[in-house]
N, C-alpha and C positions, 0 to 999 in steps of 0.2 A: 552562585550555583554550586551545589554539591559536587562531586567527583561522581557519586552513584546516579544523577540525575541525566536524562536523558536530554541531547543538543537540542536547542529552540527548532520548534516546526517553523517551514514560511509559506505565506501565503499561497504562493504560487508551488504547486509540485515539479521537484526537478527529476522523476523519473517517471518515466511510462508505468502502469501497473501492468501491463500485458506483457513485455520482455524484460524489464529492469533495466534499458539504457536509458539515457539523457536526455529530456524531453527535446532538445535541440536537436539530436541525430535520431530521434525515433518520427516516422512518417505519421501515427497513429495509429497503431495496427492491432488495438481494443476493439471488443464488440459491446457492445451498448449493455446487454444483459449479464456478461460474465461476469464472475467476482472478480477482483484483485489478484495479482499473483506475485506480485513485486509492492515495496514499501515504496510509496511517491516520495517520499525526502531524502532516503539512503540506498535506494535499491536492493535490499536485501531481499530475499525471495521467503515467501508469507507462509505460512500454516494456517489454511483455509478450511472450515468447515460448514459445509455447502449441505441443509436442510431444506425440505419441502418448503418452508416458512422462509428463507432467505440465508443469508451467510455470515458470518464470522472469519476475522484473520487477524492476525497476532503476527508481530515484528521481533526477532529476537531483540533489537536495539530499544524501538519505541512502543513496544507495548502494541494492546491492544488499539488494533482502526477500527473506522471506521464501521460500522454491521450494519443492512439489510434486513430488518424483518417486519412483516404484513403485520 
């Protein structure tokens, strides 16, 4: 692995996307339709862009996630 390359994703997400803590101390306190607002592997907090059509968000660390569109 590169120095530039971003750390392995894992299967399992270790942070909430609705507050950015620790999937182990967060209760679940997402709502089913909202985007994302936190990175699930690093917690970083996301640059979302939230269209009629669905959404977009970008991780300073890993790049673009995951998107949303009809």
């Amino acid at each position: 692995m590169a120095a530039s390359d971003p750390p392995p994703t894992h299967a399992t997400p270790e942070h909430c996307v609705s507050c950015g803590r620790l999937t182990s101390e967060c209760p679940g306190c997402g709502r089913e339709l909202d985007p994302p607002h936190f990175c699930a592997t690093c917690g970083t907090r996301l640059a979302v862009l939230v269209k009629p059509t669905g959404w977009r968000g970008r991780c300073k660390v890993h790049g673009e996630v995951a998107a949303s569109d009809r």
